[in-house]
C-alpha positions as CSV (number, residue, x, y, z in Angstrom):
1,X,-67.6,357.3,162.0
2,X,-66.5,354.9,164.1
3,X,-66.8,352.0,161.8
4,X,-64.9,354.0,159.1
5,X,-61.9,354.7,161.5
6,X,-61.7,350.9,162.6
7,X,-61.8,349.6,158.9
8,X,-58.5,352.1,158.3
9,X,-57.0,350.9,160.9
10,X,-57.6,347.4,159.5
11,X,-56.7,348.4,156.2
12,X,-53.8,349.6,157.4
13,X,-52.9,346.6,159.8
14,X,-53.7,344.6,156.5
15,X,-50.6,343.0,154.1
16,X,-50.1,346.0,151.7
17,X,-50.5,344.7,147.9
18,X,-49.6,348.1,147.0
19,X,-46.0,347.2,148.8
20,X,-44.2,344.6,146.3
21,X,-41.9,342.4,148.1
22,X,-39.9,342.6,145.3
23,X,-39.2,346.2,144.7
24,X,-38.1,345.6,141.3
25,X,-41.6,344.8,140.2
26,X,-44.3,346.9,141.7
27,X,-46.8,344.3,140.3
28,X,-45.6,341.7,142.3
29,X,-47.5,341.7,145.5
30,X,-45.8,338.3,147.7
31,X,-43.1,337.7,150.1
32,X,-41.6,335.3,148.1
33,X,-38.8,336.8,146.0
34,X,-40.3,336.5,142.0
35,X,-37.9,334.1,140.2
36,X,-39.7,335.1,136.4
37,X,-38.3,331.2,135.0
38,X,-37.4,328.2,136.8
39,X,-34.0,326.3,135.2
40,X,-34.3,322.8,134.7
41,X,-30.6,321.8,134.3
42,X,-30.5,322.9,138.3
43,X,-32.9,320.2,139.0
44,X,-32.0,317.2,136.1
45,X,-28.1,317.2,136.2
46,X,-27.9,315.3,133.5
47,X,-27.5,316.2,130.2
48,X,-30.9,314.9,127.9
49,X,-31.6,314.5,124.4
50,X,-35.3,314.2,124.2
51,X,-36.9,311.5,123.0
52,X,-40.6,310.9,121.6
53,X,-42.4,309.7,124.7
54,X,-44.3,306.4,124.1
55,X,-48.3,306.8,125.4
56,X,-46.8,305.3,128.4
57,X,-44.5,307.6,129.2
58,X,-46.6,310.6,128.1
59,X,-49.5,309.3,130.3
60,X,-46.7,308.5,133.4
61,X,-45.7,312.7,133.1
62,X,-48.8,313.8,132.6
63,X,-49.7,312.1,135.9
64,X,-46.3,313.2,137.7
65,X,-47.4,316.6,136.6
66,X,-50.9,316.6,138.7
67,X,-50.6,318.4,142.0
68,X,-53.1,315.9,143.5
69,X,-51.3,312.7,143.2
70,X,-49.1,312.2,146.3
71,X,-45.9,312.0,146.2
72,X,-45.9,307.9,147.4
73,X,-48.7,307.8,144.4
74,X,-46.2,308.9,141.9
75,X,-43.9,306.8,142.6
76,X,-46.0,304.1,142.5
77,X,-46.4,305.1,139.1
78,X,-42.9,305.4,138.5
79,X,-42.4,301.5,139.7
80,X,-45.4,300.6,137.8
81,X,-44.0,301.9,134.4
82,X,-40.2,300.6,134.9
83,X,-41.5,297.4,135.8
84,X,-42.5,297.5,132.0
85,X,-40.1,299.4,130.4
86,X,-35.9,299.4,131.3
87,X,-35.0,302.6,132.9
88,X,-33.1,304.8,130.6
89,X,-31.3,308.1,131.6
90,X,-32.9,309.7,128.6
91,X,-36.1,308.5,129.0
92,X,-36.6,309.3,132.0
93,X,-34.7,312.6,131.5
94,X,-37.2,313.2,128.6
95,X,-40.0,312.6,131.1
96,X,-38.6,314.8,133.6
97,X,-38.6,317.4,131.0
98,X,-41.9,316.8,129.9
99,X,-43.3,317.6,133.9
100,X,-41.0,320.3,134.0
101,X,-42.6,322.1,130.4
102,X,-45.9,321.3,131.4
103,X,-45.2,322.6,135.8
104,X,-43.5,325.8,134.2
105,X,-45.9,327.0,132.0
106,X,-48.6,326.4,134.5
107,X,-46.6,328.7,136.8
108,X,-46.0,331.3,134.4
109,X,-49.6,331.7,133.7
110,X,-50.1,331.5,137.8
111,X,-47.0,334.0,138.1
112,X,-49.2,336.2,135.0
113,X,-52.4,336.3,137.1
114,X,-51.0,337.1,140.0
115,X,-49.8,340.5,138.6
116,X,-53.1,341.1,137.8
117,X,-54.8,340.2,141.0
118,X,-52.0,343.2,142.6
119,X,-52.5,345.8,140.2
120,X,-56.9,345.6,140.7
121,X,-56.1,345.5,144.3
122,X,-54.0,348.9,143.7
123,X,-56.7,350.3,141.7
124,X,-59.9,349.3,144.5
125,X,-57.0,350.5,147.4
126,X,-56.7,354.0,145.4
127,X,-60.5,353.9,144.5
128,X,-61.0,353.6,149.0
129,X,-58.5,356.6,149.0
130,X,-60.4,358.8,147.0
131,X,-63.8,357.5,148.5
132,X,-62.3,358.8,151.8
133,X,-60.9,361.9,150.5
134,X,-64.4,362.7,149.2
135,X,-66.0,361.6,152.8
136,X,-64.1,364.0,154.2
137,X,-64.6,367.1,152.3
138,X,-68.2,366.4,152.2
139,X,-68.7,366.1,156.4
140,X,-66.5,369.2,156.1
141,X,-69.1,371.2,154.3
142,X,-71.4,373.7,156.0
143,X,-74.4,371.7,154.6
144,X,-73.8,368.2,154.2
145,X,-75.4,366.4,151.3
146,X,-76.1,363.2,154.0
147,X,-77.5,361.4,150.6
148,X,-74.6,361.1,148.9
149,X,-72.5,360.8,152.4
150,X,-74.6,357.5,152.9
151,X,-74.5,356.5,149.0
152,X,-70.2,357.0,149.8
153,X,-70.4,355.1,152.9
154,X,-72.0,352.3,151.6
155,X,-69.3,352.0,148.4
156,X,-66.2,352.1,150.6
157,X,-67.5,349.4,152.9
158,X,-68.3,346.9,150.4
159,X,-64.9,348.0,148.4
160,X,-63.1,347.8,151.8
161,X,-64.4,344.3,152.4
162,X,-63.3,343.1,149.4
163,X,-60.2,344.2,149.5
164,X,-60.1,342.9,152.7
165,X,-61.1,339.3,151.2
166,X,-58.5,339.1,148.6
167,X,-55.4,340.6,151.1
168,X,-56.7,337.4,153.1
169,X,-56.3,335.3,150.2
170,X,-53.3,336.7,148.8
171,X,-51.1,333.6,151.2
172,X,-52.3,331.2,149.4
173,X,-52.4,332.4,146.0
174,X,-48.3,333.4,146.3
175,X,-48.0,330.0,147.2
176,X,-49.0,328.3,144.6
177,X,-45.7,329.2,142.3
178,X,-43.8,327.6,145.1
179,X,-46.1,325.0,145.4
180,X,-45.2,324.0,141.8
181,X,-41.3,324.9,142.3
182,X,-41.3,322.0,145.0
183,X,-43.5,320.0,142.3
184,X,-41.0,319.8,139.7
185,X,-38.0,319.5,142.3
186,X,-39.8,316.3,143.7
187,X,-40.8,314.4,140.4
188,X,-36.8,315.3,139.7
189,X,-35.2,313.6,142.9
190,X,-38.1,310.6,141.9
191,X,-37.0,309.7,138.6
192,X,-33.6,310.2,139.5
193,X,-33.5,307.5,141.6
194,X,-34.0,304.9,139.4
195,X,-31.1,306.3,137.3
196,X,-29.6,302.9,136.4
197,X,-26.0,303.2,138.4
């Protein structure tokens, strides 16, 4: 019993998914406030008329785009392809836009799953309230059925652990959108250097 009481008072210690940070969207489980699309005319203030990408440039965003490649890397890169090719606003506007597209969607898909990782950790938290609700009425009985008691007891402690697991995770996975907000923002400030003046 006393293991039950100290996992509620974890569980209730614990962030609340079931609490949206954004109270306009219950789904949305994160501190961060949920911006649904980023604009890209608030981080290219330039205006662009896209231009087919040469394999060079397509290659050069597609690297920009990757999380993994350091910001130093990328730019690099950057030096690398303009050492080759004359910097052009809309060029390098069209590339911009290119890591932008490719950024954004990612995050939409990230900002998707995310929904879904908060509404199955309000279904298991509601699936742990009726466990305990049923716990309760059946050590309340005249004749306990310890069976099923210990069969319960067994259920809400693995569900509780899980739930446990993914609150712990949920820090990370929020910051993954912003992650990729700061992404985009850098590869902008990047190329926009070498804006010929």
């Amino acid at each position: 019993m006393m293991k039950a009481v100290s996992i509620a008072l974890c569980l209730a210690l614990a962030p609340a998914l079931g609490v949206a940070a954004d109270f306009s969207d219950p789904d949305w489980p994160c501190i961060q406030r949920k911006v649904e699309k980023l604009s890209a005319g608030l981080m290219w203030p330039h205006p662009v008329t896209r231009v087919d990408l040469t394999p060079e440039a397509e290659e050069l965003a597609a690297v920009l785009a990757l999380r993994r490649v350091s910001l130093e890397e990328a730019e690099t890169h950057v030096r690398t392809f303009l050492e080759k090719q004359a910097a052009d606003e809309q060029l390098l506007g069209s590339i911009f836009y290119t890591v932008f597209d490719k950024l954004s969607s990612d995050r939409q898909r990230l900002l998707g799953g995310i929904a879904r990782y908060s509404r199955s950790q309000i279904a298991l938290s509601e699936k742990i309230d009726a466990e305990r609700i049923e716990m309760a009425k059946l050590t309340a009985e005249n004749a306990p059925d310890f069976d099923r008691i210990d069969k319960l007891a067994e259920e809400m402690d693995w569900n509780e652990r899980i739930y446990l697991d993914r609150s712990r995770a949920l820090t990370y996975v929020c910051e993954t959108p912003v992650l990729l907000e700061k992404r985009v923002y850098a590869v902008a400030q990047l190329l926009l250097k070498h804006l010929p003046q």
